[in-house]
N, C-alpha and C positions, 0 to 999 in steps of 0.2 A: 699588450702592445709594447714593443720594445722602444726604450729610448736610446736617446744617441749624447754625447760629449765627446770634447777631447781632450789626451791624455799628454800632458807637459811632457819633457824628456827627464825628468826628475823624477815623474810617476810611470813606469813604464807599464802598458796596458795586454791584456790578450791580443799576441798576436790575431789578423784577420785569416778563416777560417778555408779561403780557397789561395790555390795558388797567384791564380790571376789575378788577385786583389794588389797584390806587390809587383807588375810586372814594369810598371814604368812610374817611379812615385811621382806624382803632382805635386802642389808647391803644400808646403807645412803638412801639419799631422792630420792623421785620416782621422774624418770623426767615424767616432764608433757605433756604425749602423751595421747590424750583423748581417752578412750576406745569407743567401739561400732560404730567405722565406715567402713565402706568395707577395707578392705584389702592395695585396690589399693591407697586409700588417703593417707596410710603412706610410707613415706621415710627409705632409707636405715636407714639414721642416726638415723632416731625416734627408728627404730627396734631393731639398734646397742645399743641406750644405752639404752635401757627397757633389752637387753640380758644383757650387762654389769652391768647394776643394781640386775638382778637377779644373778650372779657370783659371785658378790660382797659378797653375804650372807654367803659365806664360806660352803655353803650346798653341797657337791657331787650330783650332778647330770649329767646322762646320757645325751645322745640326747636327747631321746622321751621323759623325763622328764621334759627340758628343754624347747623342743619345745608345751609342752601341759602348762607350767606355762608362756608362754609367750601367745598363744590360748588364757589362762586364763585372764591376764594382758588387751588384746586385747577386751577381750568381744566377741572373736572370737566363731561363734557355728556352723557355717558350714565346712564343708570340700570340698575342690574342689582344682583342677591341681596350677590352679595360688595362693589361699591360701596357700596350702601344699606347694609349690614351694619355694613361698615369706618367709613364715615360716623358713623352711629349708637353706635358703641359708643366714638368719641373723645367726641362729646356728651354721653354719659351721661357717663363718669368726669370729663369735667369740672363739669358739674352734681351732683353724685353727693356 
């Protein structure tokens, strides 16, 4: 199970492994939840602060906006019950 932190600017970290992870930064450092693995390998908390990191940007965004920049963060390209599910239910509690 991978975990996540994050990395000070004193400690500089592995870069994130897709392009798309840097395409628009959100507000502070990205915690480091490695993208492109199933769904099922990440933790609430991992999902929680990738949502909170994207909130942080001070950018208005919707749900379904939200939930497709975290897809994105994720490396996520499939759609399916338990993806969409898992997706959505970090979006709620962070809106919530």
């Amino acid at each position: 199970v991978p975990t996540f932190e994050t990395v000070s600017p004193a400690e500089p970290g592995p870069a994130p492994t897709t392009g798309a992870t840097n395409a628009v930064a959100p507000g502070g450092e990205r915690p480091m939840v490695e993208p492109g693995l199933p769904i099922g390998a990440y933790t609430d908390d991992q999902l929680d602060a990738l949502v909170s990191w994207l909130l942080a940007s001070g950018v208005d965004r919707d749900r379904v906006a939200l939930s497709e920049r975290l897809r994105s963060e994720l490396g996520l390209t499939r759609r399916g019950v338990r993806i969409d599910g898992m997706v959505a239910a970090a979006v709620h509690r962070a809106l919530a």
